[in-house]
mmCIF file of the N, C-alpha and C atoms, coordinates in Angstrom:
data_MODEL
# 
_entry.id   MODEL 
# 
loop_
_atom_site.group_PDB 
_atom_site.id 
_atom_site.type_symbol 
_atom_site.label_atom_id 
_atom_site.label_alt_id 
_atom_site.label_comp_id 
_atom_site.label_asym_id 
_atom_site.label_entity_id 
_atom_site.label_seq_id 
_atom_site.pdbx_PDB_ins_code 
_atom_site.Cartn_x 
_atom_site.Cartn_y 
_atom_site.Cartn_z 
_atom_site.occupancy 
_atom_site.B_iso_or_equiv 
_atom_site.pdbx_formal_charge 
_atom_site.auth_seq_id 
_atom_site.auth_comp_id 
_atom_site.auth_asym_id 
_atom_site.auth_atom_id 
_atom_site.pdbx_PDB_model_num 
ATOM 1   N N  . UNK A 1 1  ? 0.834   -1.174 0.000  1.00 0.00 ? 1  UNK A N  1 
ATOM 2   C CA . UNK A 1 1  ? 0.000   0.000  0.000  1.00 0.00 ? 1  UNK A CA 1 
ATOM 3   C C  . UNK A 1 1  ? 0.882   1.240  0.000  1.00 0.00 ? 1  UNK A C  1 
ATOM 4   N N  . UNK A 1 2  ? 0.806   2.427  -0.456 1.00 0.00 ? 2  UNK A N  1 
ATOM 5   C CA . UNK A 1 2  ? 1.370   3.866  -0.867 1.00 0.00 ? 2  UNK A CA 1 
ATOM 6   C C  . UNK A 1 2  ? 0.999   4.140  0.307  1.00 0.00 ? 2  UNK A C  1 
ATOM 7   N N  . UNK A 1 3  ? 2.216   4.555  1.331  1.00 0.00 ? 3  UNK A N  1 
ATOM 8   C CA . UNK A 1 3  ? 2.512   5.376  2.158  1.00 0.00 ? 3  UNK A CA 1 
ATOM 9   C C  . UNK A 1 3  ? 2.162   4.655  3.393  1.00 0.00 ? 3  UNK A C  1 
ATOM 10  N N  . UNK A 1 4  ? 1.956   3.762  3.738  1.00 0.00 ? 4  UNK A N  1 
ATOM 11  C CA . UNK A 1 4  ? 1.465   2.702  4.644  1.00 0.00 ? 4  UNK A CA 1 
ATOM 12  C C  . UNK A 1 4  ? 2.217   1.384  4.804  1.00 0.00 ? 4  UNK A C  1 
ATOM 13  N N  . UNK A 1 5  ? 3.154   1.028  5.505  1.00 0.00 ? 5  UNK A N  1 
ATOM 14  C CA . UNK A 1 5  ? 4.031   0.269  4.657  1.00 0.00 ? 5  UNK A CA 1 
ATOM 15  C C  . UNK A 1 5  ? 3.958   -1.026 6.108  1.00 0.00 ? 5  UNK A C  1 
ATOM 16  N N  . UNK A 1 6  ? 3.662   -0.472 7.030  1.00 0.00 ? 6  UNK A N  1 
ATOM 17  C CA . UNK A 1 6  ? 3.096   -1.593 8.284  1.00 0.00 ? 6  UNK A CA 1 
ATOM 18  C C  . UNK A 1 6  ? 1.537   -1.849 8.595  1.00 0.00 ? 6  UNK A C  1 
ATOM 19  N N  . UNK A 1 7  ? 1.043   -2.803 7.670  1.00 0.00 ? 7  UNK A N  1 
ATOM 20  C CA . UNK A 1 7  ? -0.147  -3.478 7.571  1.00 0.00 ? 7  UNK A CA 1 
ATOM 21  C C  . UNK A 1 7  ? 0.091   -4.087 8.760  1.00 0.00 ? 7  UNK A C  1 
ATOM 22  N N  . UNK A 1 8  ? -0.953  -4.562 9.431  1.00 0.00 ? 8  UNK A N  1 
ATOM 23  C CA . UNK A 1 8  ? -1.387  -5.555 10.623 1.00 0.00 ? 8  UNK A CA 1 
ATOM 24  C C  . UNK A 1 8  ? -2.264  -6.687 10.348 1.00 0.00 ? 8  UNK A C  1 
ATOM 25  N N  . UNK A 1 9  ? -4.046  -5.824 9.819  1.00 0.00 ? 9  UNK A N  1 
ATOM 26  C CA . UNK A 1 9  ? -4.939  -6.887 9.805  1.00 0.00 ? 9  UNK A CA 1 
ATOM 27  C C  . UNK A 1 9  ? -5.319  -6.696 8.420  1.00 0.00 ? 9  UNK A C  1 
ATOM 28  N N  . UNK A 1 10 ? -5.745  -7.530 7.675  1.00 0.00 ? 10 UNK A N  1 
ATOM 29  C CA . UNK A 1 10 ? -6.430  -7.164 6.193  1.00 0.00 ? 10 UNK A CA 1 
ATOM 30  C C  . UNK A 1 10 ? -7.843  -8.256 6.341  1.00 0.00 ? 10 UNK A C  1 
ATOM 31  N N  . UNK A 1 11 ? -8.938  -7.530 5.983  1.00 0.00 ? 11 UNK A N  1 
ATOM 32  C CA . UNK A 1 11 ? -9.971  -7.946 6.427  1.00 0.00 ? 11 UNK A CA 1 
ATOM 33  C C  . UNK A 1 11 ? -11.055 -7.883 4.703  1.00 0.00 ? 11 UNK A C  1 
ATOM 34  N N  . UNK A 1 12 ? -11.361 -8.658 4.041  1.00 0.00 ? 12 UNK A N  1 
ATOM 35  C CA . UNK A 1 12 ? -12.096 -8.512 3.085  1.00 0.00 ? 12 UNK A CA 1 
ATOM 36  C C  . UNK A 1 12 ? -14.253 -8.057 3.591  1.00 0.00 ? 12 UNK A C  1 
ATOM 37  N N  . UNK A 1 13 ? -13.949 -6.688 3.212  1.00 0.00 ? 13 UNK A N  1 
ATOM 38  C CA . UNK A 1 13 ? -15.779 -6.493 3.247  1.00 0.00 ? 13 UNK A CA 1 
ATOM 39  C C  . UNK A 1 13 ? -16.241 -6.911 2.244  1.00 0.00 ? 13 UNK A C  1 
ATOM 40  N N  . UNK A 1 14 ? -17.854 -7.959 2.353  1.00 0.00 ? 14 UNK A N  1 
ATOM 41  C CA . UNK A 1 14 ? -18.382 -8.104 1.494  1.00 0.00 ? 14 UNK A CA 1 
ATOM 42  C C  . UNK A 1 14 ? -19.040 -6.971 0.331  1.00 0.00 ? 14 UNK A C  1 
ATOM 43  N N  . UNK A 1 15 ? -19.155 -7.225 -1.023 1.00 0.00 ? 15 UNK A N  1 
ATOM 44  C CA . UNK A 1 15 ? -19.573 -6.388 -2.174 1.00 0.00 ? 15 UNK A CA 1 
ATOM 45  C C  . UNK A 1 15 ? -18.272 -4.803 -1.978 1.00 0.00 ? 15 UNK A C  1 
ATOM 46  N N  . UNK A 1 16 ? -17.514 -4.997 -1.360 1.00 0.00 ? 16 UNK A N  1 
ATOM 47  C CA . UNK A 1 16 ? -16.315 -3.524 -1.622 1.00 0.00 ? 16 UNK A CA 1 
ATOM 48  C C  . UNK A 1 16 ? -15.573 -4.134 -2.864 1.00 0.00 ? 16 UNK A C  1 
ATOM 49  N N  . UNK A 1 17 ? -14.697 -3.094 -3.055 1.00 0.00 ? 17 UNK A N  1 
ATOM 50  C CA . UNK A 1 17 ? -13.879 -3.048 -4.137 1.00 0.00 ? 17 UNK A CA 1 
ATOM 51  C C  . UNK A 1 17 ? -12.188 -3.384 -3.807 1.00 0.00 ? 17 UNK A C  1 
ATOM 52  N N  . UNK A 1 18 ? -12.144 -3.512 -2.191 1.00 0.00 ? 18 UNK A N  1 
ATOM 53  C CA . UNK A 1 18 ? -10.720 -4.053 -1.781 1.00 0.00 ? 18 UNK A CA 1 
ATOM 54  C C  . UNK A 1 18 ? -10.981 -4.577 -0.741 1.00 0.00 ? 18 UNK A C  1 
ATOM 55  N N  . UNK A 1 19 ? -10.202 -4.563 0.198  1.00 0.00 ? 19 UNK A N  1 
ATOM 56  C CA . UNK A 1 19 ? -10.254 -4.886 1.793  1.00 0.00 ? 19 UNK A CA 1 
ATOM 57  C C  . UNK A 1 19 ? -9.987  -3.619 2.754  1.00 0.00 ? 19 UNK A C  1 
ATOM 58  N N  . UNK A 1 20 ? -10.477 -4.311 3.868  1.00 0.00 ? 20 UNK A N  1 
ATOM 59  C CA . UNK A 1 20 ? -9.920  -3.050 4.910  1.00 0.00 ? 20 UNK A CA 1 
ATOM 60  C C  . UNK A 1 20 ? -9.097  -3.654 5.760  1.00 0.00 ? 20 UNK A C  1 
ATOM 61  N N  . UNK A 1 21 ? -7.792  -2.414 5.901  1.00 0.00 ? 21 UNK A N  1 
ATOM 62  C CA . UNK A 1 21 ? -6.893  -2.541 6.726  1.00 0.00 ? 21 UNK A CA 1 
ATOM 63  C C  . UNK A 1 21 ? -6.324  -1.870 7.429  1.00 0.00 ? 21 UNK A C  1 
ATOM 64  N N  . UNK A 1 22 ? -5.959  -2.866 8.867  1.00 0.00 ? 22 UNK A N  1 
ATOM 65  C CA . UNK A 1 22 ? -5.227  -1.976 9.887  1.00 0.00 ? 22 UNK A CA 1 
ATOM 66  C C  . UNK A 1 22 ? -3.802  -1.721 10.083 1.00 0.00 ? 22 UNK A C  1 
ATOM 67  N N  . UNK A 1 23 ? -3.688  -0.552 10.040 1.00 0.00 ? 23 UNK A N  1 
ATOM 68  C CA . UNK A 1 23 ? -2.270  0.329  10.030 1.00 0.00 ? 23 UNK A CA 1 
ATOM 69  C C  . UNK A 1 23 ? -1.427  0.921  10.675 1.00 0.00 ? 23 UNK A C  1 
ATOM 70  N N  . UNK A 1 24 ? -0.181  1.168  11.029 1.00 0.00 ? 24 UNK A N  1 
ATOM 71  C CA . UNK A 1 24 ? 0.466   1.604  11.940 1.00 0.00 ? 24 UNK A CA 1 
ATOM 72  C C  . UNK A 1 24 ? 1.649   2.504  11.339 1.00 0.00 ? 24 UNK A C  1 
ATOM 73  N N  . UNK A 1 25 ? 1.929   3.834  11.633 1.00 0.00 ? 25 UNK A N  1 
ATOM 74  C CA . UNK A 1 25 ? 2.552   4.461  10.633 1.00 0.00 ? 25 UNK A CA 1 
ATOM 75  C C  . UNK A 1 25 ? 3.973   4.504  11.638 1.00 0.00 ? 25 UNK A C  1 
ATOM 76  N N  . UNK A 1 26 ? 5.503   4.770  11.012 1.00 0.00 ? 26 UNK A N  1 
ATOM 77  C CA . UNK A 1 26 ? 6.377   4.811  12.140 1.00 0.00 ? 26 UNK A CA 1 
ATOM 78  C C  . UNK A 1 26 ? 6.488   5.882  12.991 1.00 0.00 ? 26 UNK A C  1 
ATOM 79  N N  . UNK A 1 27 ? 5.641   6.539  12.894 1.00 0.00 ? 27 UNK A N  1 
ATOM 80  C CA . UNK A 1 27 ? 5.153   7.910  14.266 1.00 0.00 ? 27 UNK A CA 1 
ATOM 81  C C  . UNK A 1 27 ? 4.178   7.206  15.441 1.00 0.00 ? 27 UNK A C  1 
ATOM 82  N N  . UNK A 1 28 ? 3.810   6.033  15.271 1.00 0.00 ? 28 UNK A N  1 
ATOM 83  C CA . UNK A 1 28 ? 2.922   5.559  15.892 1.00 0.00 ? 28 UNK A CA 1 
ATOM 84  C C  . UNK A 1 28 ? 1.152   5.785  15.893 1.00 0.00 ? 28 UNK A C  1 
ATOM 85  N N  . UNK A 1 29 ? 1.110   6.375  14.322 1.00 0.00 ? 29 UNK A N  1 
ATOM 86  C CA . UNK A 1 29 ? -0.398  6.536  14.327 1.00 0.00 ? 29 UNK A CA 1 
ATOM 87  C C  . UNK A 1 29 ? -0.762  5.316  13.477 1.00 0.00 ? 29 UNK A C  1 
ATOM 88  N N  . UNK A 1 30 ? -1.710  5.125  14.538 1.00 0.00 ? 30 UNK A N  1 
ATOM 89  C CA . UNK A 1 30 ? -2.746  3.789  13.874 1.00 0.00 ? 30 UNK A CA 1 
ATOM 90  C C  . UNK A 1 30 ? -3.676  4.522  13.094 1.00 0.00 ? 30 UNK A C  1 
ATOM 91  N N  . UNK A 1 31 ? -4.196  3.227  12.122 1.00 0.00 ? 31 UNK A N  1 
ATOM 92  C CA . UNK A 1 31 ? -5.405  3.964  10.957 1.00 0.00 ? 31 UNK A CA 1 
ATOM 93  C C  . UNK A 1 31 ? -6.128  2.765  10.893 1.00 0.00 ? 31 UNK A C  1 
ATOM 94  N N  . UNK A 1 32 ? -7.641  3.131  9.981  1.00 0.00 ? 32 UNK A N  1 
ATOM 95  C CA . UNK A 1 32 ? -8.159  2.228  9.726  1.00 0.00 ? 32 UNK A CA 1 
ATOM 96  C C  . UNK A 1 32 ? -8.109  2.436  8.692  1.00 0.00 ? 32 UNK A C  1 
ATOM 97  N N  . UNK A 1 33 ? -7.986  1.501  7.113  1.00 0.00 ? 33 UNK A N  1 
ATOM 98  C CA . UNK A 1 33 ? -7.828  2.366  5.727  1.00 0.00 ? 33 UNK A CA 1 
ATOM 99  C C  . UNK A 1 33 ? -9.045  1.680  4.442  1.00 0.00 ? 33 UNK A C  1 
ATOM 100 N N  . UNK A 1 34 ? -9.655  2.265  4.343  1.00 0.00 ? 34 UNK A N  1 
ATOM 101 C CA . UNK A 1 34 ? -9.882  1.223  2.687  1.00 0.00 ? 34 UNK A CA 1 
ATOM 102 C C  . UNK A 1 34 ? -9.204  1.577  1.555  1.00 0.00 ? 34 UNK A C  1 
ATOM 103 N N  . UNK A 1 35 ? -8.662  0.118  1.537  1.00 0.00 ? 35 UNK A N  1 
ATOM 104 C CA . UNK A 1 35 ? -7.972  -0.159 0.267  1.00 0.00 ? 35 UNK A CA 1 
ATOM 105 C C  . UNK A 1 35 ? -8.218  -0.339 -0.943 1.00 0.00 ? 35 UNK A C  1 
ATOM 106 N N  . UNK A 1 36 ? -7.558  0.215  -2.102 1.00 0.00 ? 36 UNK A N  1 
ATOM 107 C CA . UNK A 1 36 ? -8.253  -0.377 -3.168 1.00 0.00 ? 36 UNK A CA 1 
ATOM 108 C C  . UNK A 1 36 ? -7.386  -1.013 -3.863 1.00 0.00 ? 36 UNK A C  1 
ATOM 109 N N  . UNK A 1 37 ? -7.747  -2.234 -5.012 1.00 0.00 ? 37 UNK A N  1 
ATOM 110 C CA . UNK A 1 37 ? -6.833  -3.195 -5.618 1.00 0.00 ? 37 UNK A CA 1 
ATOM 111 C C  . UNK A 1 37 ? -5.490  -2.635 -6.459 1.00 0.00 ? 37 UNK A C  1 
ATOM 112 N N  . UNK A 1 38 ? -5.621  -0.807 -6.571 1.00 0.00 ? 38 UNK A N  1 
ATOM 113 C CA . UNK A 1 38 ? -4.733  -0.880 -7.108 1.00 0.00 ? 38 UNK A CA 1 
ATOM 114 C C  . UNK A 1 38 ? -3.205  -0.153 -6.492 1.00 0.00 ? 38 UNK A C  1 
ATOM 115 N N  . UNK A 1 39 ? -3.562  -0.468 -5.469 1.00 0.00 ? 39 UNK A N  1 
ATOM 116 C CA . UNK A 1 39 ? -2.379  -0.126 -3.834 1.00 0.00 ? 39 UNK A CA 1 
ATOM 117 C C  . UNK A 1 39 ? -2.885  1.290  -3.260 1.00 0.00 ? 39 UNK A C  1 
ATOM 118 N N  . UNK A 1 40 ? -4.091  2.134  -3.746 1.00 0.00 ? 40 UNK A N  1 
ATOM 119 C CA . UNK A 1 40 ? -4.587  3.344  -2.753 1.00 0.00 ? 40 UNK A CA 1 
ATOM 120 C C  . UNK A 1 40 ? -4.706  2.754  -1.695 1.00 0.00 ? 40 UNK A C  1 
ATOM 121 N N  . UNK A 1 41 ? -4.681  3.816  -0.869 1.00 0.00 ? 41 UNK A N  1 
ATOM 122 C CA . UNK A 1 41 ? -5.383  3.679  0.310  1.00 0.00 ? 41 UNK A CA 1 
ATOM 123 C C  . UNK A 1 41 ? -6.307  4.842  0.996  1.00 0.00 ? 41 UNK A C  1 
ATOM 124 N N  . UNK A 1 42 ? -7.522  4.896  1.090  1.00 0.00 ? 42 UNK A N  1 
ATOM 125 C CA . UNK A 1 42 ? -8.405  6.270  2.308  1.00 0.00 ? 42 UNK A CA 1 
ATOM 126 C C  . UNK A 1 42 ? -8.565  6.044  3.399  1.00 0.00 ? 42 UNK A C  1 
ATOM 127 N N  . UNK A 1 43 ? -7.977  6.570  4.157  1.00 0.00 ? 43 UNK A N  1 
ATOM 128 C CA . UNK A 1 43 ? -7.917  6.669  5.753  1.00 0.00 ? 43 UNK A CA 1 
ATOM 129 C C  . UNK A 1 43 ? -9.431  6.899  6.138  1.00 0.00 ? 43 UNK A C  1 
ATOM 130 N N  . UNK A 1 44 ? -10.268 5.779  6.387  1.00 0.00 ? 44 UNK A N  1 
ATOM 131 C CA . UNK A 1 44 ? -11.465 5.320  7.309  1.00 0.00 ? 44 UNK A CA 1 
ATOM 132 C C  . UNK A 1 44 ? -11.405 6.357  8.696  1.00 0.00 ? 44 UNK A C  1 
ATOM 133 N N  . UNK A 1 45 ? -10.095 6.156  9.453  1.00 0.00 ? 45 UNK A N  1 
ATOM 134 C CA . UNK A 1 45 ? -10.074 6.085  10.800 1.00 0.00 ? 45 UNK A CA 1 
ATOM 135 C C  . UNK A 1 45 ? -8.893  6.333  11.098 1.00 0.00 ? 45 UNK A C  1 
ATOM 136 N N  . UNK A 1 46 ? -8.365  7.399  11.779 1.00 0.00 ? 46 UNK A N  1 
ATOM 137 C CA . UNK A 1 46 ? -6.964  7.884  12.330 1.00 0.00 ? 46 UNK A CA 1 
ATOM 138 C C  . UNK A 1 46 ? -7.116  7.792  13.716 1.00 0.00 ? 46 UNK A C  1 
ATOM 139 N N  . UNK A 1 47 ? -6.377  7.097  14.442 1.00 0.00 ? 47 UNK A N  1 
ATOM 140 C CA . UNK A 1 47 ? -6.585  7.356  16.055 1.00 0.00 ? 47 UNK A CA 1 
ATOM 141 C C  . UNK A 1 47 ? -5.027  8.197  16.403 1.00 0.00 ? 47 UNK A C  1 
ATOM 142 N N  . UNK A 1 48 ? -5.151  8.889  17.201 1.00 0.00 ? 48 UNK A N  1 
ATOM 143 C CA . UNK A 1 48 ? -3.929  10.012 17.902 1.00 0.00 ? 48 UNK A CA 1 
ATOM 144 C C  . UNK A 1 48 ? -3.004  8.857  18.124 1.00 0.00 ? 48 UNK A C  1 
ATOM 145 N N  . UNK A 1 49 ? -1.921  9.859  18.267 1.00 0.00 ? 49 UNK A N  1 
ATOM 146 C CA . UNK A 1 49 ? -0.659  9.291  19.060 1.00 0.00 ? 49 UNK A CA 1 
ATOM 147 C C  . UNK A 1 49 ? -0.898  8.281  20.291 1.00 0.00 ? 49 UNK A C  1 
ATOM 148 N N  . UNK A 1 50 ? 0.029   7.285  20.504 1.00 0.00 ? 50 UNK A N  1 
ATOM 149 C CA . UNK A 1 50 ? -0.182  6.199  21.456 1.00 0.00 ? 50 UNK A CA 1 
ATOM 150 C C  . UNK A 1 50 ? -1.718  5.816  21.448 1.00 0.00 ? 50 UNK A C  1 
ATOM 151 N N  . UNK A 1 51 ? -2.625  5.639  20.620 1.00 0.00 ? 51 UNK A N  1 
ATOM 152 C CA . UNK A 1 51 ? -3.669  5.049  20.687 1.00 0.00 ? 51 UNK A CA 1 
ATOM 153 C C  . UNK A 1 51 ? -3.787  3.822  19.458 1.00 0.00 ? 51 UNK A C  1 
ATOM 154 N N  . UNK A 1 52 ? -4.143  2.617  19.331 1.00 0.00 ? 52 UNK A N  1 
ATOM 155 C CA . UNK A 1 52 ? -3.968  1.689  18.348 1.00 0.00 ? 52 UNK A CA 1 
ATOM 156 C C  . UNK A 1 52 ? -5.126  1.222  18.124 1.00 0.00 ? 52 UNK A C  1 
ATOM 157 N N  . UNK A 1 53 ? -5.595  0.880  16.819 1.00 0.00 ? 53 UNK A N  1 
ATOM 158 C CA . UNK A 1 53 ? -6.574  0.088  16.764 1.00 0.00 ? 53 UNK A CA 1 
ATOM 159 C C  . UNK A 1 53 ? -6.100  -1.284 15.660 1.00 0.00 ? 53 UNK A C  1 
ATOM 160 N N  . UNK A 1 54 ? -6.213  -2.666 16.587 1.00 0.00 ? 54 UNK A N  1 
ATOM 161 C CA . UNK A 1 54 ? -5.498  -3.922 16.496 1.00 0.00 ? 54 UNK A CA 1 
ATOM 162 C C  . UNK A 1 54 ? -6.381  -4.022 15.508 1.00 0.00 ? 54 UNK A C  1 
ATOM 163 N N  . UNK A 1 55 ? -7.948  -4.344 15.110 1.00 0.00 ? 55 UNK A N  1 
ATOM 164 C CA . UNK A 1 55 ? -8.335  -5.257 13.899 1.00 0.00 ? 55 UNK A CA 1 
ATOM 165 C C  . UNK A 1 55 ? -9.857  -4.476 13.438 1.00 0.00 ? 55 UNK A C  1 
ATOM 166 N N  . UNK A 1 56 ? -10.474 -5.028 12.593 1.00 0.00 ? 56 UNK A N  1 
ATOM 167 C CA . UNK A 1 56 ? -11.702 -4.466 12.130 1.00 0.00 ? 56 UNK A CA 1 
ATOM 168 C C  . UNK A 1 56 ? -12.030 -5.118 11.501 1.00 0.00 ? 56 UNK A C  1 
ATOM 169 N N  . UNK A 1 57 ? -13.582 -5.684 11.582 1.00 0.00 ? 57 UNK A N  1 
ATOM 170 C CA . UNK A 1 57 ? -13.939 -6.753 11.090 1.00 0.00 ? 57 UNK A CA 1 
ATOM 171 C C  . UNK A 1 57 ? -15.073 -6.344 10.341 1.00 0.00 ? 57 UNK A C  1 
ATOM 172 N N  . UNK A 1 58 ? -15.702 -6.138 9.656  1.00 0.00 ? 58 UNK A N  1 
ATOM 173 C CA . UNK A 1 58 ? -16.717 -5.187 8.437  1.00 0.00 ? 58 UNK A CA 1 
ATOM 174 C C  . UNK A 1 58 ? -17.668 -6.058 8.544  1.00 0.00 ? 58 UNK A C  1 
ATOM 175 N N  . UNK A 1 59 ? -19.009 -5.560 9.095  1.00 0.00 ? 59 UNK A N  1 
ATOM 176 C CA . UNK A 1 59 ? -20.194 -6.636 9.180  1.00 0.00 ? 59 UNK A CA 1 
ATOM 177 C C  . UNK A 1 59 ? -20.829 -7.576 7.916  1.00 0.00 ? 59 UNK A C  1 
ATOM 178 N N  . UNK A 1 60 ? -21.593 -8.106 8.062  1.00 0.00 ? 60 UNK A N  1 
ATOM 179 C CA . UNK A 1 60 ? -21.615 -8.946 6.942  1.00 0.00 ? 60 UNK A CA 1 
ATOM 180 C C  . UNK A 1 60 ? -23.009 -7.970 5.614  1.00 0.00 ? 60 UNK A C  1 
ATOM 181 N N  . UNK A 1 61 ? -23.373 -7.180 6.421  1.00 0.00 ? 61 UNK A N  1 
ATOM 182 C CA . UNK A 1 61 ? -23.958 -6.329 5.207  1.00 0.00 ? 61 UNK A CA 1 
ATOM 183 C C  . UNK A 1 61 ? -23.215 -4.607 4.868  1.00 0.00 ? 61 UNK A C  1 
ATOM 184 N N  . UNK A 1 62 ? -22.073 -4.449 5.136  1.00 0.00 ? 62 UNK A N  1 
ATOM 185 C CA . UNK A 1 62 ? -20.833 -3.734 4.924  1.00 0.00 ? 62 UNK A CA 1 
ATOM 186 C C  . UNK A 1 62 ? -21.102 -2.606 5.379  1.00 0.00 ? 62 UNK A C  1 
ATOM 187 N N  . UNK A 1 63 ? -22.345 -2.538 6.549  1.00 0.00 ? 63 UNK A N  1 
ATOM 188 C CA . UNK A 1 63 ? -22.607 -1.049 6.935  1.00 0.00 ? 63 UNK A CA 1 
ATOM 189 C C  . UNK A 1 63 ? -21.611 -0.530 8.241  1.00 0.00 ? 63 UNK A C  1 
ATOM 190 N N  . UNK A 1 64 ? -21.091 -2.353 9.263  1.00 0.00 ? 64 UNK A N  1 
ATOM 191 C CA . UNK A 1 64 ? -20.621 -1.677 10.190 1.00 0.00 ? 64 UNK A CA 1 
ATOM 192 C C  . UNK A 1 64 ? -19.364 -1.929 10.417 1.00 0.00 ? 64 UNK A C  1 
ATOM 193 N N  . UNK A 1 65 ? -17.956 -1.555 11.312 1.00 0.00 ? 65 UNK A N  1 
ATOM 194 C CA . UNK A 1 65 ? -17.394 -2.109 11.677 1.00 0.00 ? 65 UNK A CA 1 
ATOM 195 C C  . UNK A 1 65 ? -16.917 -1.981 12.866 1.00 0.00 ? 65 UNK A C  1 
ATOM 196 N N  . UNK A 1 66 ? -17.217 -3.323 13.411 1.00 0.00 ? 66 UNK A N  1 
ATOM 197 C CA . UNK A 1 66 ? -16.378 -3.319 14.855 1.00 0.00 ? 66 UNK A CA 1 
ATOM 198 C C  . UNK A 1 66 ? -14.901 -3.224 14.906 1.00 0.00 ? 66 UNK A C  1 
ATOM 199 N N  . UNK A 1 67 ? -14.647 -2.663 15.671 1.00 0.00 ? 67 UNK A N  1 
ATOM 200 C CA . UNK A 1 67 ? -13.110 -2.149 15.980 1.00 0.00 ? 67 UNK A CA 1 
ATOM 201 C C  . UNK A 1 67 ? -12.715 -3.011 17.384 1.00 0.00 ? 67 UNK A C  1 
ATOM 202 N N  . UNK A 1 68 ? -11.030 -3.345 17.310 1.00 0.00 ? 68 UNK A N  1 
ATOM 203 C CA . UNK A 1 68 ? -10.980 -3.856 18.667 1.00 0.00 ? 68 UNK A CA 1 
ATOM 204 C C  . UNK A 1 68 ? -9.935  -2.365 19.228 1.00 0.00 ? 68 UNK A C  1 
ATOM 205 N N  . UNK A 1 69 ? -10.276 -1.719 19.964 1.00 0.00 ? 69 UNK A N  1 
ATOM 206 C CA . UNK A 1 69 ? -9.536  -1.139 20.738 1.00 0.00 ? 69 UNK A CA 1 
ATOM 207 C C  . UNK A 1 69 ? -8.931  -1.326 22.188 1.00 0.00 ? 69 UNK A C  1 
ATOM 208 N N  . UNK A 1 70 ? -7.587  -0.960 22.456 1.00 0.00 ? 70 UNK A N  1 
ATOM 209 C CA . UNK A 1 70 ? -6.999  -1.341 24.036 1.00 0.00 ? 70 UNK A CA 1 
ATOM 210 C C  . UNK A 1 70 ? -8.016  -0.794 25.067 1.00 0.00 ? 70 UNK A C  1 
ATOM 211 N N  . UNK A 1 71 ? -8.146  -1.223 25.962 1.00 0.00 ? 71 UNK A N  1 
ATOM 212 C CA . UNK A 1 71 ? -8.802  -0.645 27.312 1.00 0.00 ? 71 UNK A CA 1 
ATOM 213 C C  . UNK A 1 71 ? -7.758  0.428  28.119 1.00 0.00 ? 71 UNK A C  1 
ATOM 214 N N  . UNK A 1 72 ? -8.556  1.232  28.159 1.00 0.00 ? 72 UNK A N  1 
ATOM 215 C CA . UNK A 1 72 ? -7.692  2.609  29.173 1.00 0.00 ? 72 UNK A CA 1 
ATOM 216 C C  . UNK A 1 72 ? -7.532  2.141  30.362 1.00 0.00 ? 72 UNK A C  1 
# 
C-alpha cells in the first residue's frame, strides 16, 4: 500500500472493491484504511498518538465495523 508500509490486519468487506486494513505508521499513528486493488489507500479512521486500533472486522452487510480497541 502507498505510504502505509506496516499493515497488521487485512480484512475482506463483502460487495467492496478491496479490503480493509489496519495500520500503523512509524510515528505511531494507527489507521483504519480502505484499500483499493490498485495499492490506494483512504484513511477510514486515524486514532492520535499512542492510541492503536489492532483489527476491524466489516459486518456482513458492509454497513458496520467493529473495531478492537486497548482498554484505558
Amino acid at each position: 500500500m502507498k505510504d502505509w508500509s506496516l499493515i497488521r490486519v487485512i480484512q475482506w468487506a463483502s460487495g467492496s472493491r478491496g479490503p480493509l486494513l489496519t495500520s500503523i505508521t512509524a510515528n505511531c499513528t494507527s489507521a483504519l484504511l480502505d484499500a483499493a486493488l490498485q495499492g490506494n489507500a483512504r484513511v477510514l479512521l486515524r486514532c492520535i498518538q499512542n492510541e492503536d486500533i489492532y483489527w476491524a472486522v466489516p459486518s456482513p452487510d458492509g454497513r458496520n465495523v467493529p473495531l478492537n480497541l486497548p482498554a484505558k
